[in-house]
C-alpha distance (Angstrom), angle and dihedral (degrees) to the residues before:
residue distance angle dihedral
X1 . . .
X2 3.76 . .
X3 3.75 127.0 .
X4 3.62 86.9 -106.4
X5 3.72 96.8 55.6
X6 3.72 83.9 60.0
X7 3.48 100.4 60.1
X8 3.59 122.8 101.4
X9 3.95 122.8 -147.7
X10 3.93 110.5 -122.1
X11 3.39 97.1 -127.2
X12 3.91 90.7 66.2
X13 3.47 102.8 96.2
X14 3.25 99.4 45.2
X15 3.79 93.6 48.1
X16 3.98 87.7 37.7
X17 3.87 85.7 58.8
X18 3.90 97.0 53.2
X19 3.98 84.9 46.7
X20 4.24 86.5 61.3
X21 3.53 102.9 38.9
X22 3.49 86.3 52.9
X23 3.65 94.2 49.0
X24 3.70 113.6 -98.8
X25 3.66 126.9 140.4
X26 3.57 100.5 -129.8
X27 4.03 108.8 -159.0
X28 4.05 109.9 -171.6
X29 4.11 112.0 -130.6
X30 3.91 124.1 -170.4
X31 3.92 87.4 -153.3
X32 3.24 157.4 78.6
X33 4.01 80.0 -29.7
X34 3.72 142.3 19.9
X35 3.91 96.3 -116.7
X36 3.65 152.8 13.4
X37 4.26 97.1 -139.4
X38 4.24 110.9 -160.5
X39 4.11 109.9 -147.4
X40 3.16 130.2 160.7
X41 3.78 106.5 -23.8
X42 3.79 100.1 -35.1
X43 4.05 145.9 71.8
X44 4.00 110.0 -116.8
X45 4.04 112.1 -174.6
X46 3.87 110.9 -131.4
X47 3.52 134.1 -163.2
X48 3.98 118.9 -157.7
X49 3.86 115.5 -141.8
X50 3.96 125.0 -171.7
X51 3.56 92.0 -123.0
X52 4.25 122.7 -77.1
X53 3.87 88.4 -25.7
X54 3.69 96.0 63.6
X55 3.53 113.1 93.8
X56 3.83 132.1 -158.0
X57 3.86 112.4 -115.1
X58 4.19 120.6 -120.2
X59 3.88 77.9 -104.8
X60 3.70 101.6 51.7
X61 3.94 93.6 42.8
X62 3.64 89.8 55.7
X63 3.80 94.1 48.9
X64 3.88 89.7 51.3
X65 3.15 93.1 50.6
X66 3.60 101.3 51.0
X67 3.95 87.7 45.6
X68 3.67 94.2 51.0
X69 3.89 91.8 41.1
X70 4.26 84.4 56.5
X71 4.15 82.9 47.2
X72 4.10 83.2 -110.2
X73 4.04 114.5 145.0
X74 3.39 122.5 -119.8
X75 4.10 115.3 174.5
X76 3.62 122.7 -150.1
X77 4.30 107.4 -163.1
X78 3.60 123.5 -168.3
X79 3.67 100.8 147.1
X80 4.23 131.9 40.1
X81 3.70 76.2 -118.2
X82 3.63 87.8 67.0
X83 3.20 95.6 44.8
X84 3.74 98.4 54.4
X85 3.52 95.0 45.8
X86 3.71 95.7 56.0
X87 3.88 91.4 46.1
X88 3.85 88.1 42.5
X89 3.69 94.4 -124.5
X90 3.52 145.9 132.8
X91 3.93 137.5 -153.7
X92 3.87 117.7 -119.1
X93 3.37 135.3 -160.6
């Protein structure tokens, strides 16, 4: 794995934290993405980007495509927004 790959974005735990209180299982990966996220009956890789800077990897884009070629999610989060959208949620007062 390169030093890269080991990196972590810093919007992760904040993001990461949402994803829990919500009710995701949140299972950490090394590669081709950041995390396995369980919702709702089912196993959806997700990558975690530090906002519109973040960029996929030659690796990631590949494995998205393939995934979304097959019809297979794969979520990409850089924002709560994001995050809420893919786990069809909202935040309440």
């Amino acid at each position: 794995m390169t030093r890269r790959a080991c990196r972590r974005d810093r919007n992760e735990p904040e993001l990461v934290r949402l994803a829990r209180q919500i009710g995701a299982v949140m299972w950490p990966l090394a590669e081709p993405v950041d995390f396995l996220v369980g919702w709702r009956g089912k196993w959806v890789p997700t990558e975690i980007k530090n906002g519109e800077a973040g960029k996929l990897t030659p690796q990631q884009i590949l494995f998205s495509g393939e995934a979304r070629a097959r019809e297979l999610p794969v979520w990409i989060w850089r924002t709560p927004e994001d995050v809420l959208r893919d786990l069809q949620a909202r935040l309440t007062a």
